[in-house]
C-alpha positions, 0 to 999 in steps of 0.5 A: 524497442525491437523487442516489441510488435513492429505496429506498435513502436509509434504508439503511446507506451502503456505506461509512459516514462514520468519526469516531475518538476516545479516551474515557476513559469510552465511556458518557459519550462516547456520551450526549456525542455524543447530546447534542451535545457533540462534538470534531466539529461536523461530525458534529452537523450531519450528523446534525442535518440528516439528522434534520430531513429525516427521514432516519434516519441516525445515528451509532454507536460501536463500541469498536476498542481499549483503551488502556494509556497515554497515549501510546498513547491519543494515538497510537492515535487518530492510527493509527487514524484515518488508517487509517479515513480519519476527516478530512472532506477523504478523503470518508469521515470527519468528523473537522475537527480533527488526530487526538491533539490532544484526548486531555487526560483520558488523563494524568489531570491531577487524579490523583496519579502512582501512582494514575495508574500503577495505572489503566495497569497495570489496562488492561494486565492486563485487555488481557492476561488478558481480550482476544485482544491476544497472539493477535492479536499472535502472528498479526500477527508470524506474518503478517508473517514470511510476507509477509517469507518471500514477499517474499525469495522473489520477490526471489530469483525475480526475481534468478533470472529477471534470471540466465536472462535475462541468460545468454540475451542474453549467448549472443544477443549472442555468436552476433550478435558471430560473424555479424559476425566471419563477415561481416567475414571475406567478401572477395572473391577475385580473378578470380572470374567475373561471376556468381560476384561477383554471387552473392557480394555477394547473399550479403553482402547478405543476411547485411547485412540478417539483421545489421541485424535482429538488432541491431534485436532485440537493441539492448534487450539490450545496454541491459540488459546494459549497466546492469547492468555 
């Protein structure tokens, strides 16, 4: 902390530590944590250490979602965690132990089954009837199906592009296999004069040195070309 600008120490982090948990009831899990019962003695230290500094820094809770089984509760905490980055070893959390492990209350092991099945249905309902789940849910759908869309676009792009580019390198390679079937074809004839023989090989060899350069340009091409068959 004493590595930071002295104006800024009783100010919000830029990115505040995370902690995610299930809580069968958030206003005793609140005053649980404010009391120091917590899952995450890391936290209680933290928070503790910052007190005894003077330093107001101090945890809040912020409710993320609701439930609607327990399953959901154990494996909501784990999603959600990982996608806060929550474990203590990212540098942003507090949490030590393993996401789902302590989601005990959400079987309710003290209530029969069929009161168990109505406190679900109840979630349920009132995820339905009084949260935006659908709509959010309804907008996640049509936001996936528009990356898929842009995703399938680009790849028939590429594809496209892959297509252009291969016809380019096959006419490149076609032109390069002609100058060397011109070049093949160059004999000389019998009885030519000095002069004309000397011409004749600065001509071959100048055609030589274009060959070479082009093979040079075009020997990428030929690998492409190559994988892909």
């Amino acid at each position: 902390m004493d590595q930071g600008p002295e104006g800024d120490r009783d100010k919000p982090d830029v990115r505040p530590l995370a902690f995610v948990g299930y809580a069968q009831k958030v206003n005793n899990c609140i005053l649980e944590h404010e009391d120091g019962d917590t899952s995450s003695f890391l936290m209680q230290l933290l928070e503790s250490t910052c007190q005894s500094l003077g330093l107001s820094y101090k945890f809040e809770t912020f409710i993320t979602s609701f439930a609607v089984s327990a399953e959901e509760a154990k494996f909501g905490e784990i999603i959600i965690n990982a996608l806060a980055e929550g474990y203590h070893d990212t540098g942003f959390g507090v949490a030590v132990h393993p996401a789902g492990e302590n989601c005990s209350s959400a079987e309710f092991p003290d209530m029969a089954h069929a009161k168990v099945k109505k406190v679900w249905d109840e979630a349920l309902a009132f995820r339905v009837n009084c949260l935006p789940w659908e709509a959010n849910m309804n907008s996640e759908v049509a936001r996936r199906a528009a990356e898929d869309e842009l995703d399938a676009s680009m790849e028939q792009r590429r594809k496209e592009e892959i297509q252009v580019a291969r016809g380019k390198a096959e006419a490149a390679l076609k032109e390069l296999d002609s100058l060397y079937a011109d070049r093949a074809s160059m004999v000389p004839h019998p009885g030519r004069s000095p002069a004309s023989m000397l011409q004749f090989q600065k001509t071959c060899e100048k055609l030589d040195a274009i060959l070479a350069k082009r093979e040079a340009e075009l020997a990428p091409a030929r690998r492409a070309l190559a994988r892909l068959g």
